[in-house]
C-alpha positions in Angstrom: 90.6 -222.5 -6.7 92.1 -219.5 -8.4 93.7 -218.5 -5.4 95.2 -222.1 -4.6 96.4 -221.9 -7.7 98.6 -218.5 -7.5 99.6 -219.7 -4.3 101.1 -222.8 -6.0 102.8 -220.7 -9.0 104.4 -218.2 -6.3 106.0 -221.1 -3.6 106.9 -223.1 -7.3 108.8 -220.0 -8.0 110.3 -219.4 -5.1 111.7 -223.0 -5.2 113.1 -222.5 -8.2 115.1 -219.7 -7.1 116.4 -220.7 -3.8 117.6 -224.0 -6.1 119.4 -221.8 -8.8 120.7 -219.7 -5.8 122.3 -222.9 -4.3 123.5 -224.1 -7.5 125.4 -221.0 -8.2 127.0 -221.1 -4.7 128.1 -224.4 -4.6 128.9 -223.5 -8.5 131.6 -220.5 -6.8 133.0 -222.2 -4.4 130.3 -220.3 -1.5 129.8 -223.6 -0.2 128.4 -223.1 3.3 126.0 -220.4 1.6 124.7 -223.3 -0.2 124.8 -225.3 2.5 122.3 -222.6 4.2 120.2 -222.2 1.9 119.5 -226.0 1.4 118.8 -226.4 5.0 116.6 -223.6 5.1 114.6 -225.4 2.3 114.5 -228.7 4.1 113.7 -227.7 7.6 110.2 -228.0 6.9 108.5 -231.3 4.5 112.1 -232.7 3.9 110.5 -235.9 2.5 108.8 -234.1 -0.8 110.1 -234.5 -4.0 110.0 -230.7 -4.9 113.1 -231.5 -2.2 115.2 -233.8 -3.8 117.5 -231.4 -5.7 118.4 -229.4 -2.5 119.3 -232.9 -0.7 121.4 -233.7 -3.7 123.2 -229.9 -3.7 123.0 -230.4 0.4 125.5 -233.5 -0.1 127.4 -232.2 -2.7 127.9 -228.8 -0.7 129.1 -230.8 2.1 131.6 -233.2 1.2 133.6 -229.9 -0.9 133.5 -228.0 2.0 135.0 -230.3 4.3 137.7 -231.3 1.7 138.7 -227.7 1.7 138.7 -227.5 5.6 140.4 -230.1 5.5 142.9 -228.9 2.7 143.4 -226.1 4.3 144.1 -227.6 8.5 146.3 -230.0 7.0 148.8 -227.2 5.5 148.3 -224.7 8.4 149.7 -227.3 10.6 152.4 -228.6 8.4 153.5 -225.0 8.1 154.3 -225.1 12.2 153.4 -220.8 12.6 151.5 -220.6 16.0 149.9 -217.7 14.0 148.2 -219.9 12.2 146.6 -221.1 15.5 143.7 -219.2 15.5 142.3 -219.9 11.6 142.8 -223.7 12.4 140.5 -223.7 15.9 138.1 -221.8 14.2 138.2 -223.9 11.0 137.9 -226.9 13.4 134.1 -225.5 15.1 133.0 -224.2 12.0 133.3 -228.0 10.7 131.9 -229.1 14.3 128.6 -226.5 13.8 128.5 -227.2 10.1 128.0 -230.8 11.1 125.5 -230.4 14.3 122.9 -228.4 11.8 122.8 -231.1 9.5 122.7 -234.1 12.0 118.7 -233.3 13.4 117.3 -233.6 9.5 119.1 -237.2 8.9 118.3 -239.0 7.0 117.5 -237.5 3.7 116.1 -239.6 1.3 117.4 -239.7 -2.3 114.4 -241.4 -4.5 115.8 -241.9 -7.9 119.2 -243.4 -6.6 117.2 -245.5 -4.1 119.7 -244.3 -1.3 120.1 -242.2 1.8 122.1 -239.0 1.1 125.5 -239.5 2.4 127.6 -236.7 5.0 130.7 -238.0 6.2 130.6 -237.1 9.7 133.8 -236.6 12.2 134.4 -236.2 16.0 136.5 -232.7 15.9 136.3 -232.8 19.8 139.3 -233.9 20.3 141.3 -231.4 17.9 139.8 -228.5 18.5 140.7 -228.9 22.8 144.1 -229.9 21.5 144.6 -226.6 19.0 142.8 -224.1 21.4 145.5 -225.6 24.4 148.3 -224.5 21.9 146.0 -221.2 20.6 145.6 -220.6 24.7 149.8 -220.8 25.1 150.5 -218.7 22.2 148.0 -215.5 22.9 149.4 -215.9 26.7 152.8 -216.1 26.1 152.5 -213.6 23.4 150.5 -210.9 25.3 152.6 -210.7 28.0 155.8 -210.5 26.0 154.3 -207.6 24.2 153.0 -206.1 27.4 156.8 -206.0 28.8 158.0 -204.6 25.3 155.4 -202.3 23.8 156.0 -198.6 23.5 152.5 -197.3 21.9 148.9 -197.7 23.3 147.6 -199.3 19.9 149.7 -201.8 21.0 148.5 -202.6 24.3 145.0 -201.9 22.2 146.0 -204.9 20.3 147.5 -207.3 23.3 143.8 -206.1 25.2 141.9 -207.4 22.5 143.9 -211.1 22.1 143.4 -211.4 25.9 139.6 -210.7 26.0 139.9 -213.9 23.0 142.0 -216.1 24.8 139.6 -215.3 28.7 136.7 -216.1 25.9 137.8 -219.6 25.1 139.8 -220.7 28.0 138.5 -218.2 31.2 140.2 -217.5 33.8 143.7 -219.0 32.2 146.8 -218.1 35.1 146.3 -214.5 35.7 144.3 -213.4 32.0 142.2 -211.3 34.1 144.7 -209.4 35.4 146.9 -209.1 32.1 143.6 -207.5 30.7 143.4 -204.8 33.5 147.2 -204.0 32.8 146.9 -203.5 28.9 143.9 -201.6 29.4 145.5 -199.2 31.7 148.6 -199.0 29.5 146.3 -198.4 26.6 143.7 -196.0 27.8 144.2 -192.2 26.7 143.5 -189.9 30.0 142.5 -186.3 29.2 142.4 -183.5 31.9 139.7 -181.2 31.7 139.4 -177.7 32.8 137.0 -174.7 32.4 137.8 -171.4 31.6 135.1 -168.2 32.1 136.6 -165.6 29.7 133.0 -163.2 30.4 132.1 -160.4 32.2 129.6 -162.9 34.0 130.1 -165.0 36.9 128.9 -168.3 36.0 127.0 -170.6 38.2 129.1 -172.9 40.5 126.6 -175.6 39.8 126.7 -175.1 36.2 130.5 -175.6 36.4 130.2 -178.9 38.5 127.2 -179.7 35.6 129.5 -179.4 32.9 132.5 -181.1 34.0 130.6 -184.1 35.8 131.7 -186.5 32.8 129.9 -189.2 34.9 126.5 -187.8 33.7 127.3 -187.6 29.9 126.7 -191.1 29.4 130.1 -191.9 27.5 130.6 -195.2 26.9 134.2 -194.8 25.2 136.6 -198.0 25.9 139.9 -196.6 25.6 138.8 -192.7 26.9 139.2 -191.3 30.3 138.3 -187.9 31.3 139.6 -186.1 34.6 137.9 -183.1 36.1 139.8 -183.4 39.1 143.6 -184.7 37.6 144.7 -187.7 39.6 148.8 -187.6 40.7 149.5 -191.1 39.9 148.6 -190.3 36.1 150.5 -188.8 33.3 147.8 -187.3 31.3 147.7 -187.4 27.5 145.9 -184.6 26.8 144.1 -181.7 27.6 140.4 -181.0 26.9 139.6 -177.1 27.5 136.3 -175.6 28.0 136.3 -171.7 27.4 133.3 -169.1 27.9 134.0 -166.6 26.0 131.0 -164.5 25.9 127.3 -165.0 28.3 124.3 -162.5 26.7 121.5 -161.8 28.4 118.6 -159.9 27.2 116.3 -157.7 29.3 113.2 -158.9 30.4 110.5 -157.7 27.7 106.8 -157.8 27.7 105.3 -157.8 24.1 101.8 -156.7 23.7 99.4 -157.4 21.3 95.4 -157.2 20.9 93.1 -159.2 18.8 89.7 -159.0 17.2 87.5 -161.9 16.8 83.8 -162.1 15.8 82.5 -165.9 14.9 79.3 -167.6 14.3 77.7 -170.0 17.1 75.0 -172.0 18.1 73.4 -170.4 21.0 70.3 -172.6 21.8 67.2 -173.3 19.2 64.2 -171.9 18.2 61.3 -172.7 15.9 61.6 -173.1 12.1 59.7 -170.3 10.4 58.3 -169.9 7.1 57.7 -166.4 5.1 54.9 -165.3 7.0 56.0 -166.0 10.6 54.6 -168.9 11.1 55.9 -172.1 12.8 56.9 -174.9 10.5 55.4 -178.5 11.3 56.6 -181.7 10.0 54.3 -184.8 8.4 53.5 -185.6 11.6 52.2 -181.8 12.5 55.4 -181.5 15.2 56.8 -178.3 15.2 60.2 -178.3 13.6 63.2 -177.1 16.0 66.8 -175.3 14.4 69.8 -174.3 16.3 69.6 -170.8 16.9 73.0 -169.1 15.5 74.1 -165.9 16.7 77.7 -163.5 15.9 79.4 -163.1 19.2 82.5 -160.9 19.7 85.6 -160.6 21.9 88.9 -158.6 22.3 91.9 -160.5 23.3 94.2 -159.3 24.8 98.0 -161.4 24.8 101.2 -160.6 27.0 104.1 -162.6 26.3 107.6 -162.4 28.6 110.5 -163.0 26.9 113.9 -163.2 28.2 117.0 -165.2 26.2 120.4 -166.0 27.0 123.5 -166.5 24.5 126.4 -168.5 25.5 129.3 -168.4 23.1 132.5 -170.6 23.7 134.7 -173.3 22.1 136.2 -176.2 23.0 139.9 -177.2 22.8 142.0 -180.3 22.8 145.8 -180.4 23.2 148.5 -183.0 23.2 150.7 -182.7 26.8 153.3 -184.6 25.2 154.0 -182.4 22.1 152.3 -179.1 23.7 150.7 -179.3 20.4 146.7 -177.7 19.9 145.0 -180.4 18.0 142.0 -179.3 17.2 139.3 -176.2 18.7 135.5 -176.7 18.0 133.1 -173.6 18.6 130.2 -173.6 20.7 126.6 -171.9 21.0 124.1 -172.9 23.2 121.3 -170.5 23.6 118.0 -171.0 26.2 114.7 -168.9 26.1 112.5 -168.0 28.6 109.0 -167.2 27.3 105.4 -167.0 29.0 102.1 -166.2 27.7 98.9 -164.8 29.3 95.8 -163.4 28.7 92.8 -161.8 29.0 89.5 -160.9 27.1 86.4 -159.0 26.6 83.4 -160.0 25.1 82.0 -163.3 24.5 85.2 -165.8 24.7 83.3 -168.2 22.2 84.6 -166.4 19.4 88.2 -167.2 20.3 90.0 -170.0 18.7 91.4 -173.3 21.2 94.6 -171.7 20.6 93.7 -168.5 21.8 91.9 -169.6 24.8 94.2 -171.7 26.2 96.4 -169.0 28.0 93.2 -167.2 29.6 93.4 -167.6 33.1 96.9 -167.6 33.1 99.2 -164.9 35.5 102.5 -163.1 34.7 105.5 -165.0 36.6 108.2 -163.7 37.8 111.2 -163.4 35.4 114.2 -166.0 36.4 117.6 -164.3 37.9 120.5 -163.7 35.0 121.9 -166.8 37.1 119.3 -168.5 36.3 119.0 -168.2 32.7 123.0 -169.2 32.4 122.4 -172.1 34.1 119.7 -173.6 32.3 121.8 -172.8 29.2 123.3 -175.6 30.6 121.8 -178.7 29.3 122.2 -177.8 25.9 125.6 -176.8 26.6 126.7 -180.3 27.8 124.8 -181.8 25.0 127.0 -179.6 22.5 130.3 -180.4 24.5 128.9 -184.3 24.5 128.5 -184.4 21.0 132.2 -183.0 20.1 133.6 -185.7 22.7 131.4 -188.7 20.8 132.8 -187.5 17.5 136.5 -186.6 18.2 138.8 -189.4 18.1 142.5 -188.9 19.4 143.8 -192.3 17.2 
């Protein structure tokens, strides 16, 4: 009963909120957030009379928000700005939608006035296909005068983004498609990529290829192309340089070390005895059995190869139009080769898991200085992937 109860108080409260929540957005002029919130209260038991007040708001909400709608269609058209186009077709399905998520909870019951709650509803059908035939016009005519006319890539940018609108709502309108492809191109920033080795050390020629296969960066960057091999039917924008300035490489090393360990274990059982020697029986006169502990020792002996390489390096973009250097990042990427193994004498038991788990393991044979630069590799292209995710030419 109690727990009935203080499930009734918290869903009474929670009523009570949402309502003083919908009053004060239909209160400020949020009416569609009033509008929300009321049929988010009525999509379940509609007919109670905890409900009425959200029909009530529900009804009130609606009727302001399509006089302001309306309000505001009536003097976007009368104005005559095809700029205007857009805000009106997308006034005119907002009042379509609006009106399709109130249609499946008709009717709602209004008890004390005796009356079905009334929601003036209208056919938009035929004035949203008539704005978005004018909307379709003006973003078609307008993109391709800009296209003929523009002299920056934020432009083409802009007359890219009105034509993936206007294939949206009407697709395949004359040659959109197309259009699309040809602002994109105009808009797109190409950079041309090279590699510069400024060490001692003769790096890798599959590292090289590694680092300036783009393809395997997983870039997904709309308006940025990057050229390892340049292409002579594009002016490139800029130039994206990768220098090596230093490669260090230590010499393969072989660190020592021996351990000590003496611990306590169970080896077996024996007999419980008492002072004199004797066996010790339980109640039922069986002899009483304990785990036999013993101290066992073992010397441990660890070898661990070690070998590291440093690679030390920036990376630099420039603008081919203004010869300008724009901006030089510094890079690190260091990879270290190490290997344990071991072995003991004594009684292993009184090694630790992490001791034990290199016995039995062999010395290997130390990777080439080629090697080591190359799979200083990975974290090199993550380095160079994460200053091409963050820069931004516009």
């Amino acid at each position: 009963m109690k727990k009935l109860l203080l499930l009734f108080t918290i869903l009474s409260i929670a009523s009570c909120s949402s309502a003083k929540k919908t009053e004060k957005a239909l209160n400020t002029g949020n009416y569609d957030q009033a509008i929300n919130i009321a049929l988010n209260k009525l999509k379940t038991n509609k007919t109670k009379k905890g409900k009425q007040s959200f029909i009530l708001m529900l009804e009130e909400a609606f009727a302001k928000a399509v006089e302001r709608d309306l309000n505001a269609v009536n003097y976007l058209e009368k104005e005559g700005n095809p700029a205007n186009l857009e805000r009106t077709y997308n006034t005119y399905l907002s009042m379509r939608d609006r009106q399709e998520r109130i249609k499946p909870l008709l009717p709602l019951y209004i008890i004390e006035q005796g009356r079905n709650a009334n929601f003036l509803m209208d056919n938009y059908d035929q004035r949203i296909l008539s704005t978005k035939d004018k909307l379709t016009k003006y973003l078609y005519d307008n993109a391709r005068s800009l296209l003929s006319s523009a002299q920056r890539k934020m432009d083409y940018r802009t007359v890219y983004d009105n034509l993936v609108y206007l294939n949206k709502i009407t697709p395949n309108y004359k040659n959109t498609r197309a259009l699309i492809e040809e602002a994109h191109l105009k808009g797109t920033d190409f950079v041309k990529v090279t590699m510069k080795n400024r060490t001692n050390v003769v790096i890798p020629k599959r590292l090289e290829a590694d680092l300036l296969n783009f393809g395997t960066y997983g870039l997904d960057d709309l308006w940025t192309v990057y050229h390892s091999q340049p292409q002579k039917n594009i002016n490139y924008d800029y130039a994206m340089e990768v220098a090596l300035r230093e490669i260090n490489i230590s010499p393969e090393q072989v660190r020592e070390r021996q351990l000590e360990r003496e611990k306590q274990v169970t080896d077996g059982w024996e007999y419980l005895l008492d002072e004199n020697g004797e066996v010790v029986k339980d109640e039922e006169g069986n002899k009483i059995k304990v785990d036999k502990v013993i101290t066992v020792r073992c010397e441990y002996y660890e070898f661990r190869q070690f070998k590291a390489t440093n690679v030390v390096g920036n990376v630099q973009y420039k603008n081919l139009r203004t010869k300008q250097l724009l901006e030089a990042f510094p890079i690190v990427s260091e990879y270290v080769f190490e290997h344990i193994y071991a072995n003991y004498n004594g009684d292993k038991r009184a090694l630790d898991d992490d001791l034990i788990r290199y016995l039995g393991l062999q010395a290997v044979q130390f990777p080439s200085n080629e090697q080591m630069v190359y799979d200083s590799g990975e974290d090199l292209k993550n380095k160079i992937k994460n200053i091409i995710t963050n820069y931004r030419f516009r």
